[in-house]
C-alpha positions, 0 to 999 in steps of 0.5 A: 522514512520518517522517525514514526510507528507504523501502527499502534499497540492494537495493530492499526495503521498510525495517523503518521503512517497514514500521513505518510501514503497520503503525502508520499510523493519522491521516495524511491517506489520499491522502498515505498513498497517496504514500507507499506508492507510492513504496515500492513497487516495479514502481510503474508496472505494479504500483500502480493508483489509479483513480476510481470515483466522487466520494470513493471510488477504486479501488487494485490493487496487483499484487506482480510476485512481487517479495517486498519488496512481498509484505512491504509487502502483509502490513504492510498486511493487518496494519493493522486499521484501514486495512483497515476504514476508510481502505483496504477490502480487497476482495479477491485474485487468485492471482499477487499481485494485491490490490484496495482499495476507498478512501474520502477 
């Protein structure tokens, strides 16, 4: 990981860290997942990650309205290559609730 806050003295996700999603391309899924915890805020309620089976896991990311995850929830969205390969996108919920489907 880079030298860089995850989020500011408010609580928000940095333009470092936003960077960081947005450009993610060869880390290491699970570390990424550390990461993007980390930096997410209302972690214990709002970032799920559950084991569906050997190799795939479940992620469910739940915004809380809070809009510093809805900026890390676009930064996501915005990684083609996370979203297809490494963190499939399967679907959402009206009222911030995002499901990902993971493959390491």
């Amino acid at each position: 990981m880079g030298n860089f806050d995850l989020l500011d003295c408010n609580g928000y996700p940095t333009s470092e860290f936003l960077k960081f999603i947005k450009d993610y391309k060869t880390m290491p899924i699970m570390e990424f997942l550390e990461i993007l915890r980390d930096g997410w805020h209302f972690r214990d309620n709002g970032f799920r990650l559950k084991r569906k089976y050997k190799g795939k896991r479940k992620l469910e990311l739940h915004t809380g309205g809070w809009s510093g995850n809805e900026e890390t929830i676009s930064s996501i969205l915005s990684n083609t290559y996370l979203t297809h390969f490494k963190m499939r996108y399967v679907r959402w919920e009206a009222g911030g609730h995002y499901y990902f489907e993971i493959t390491y």
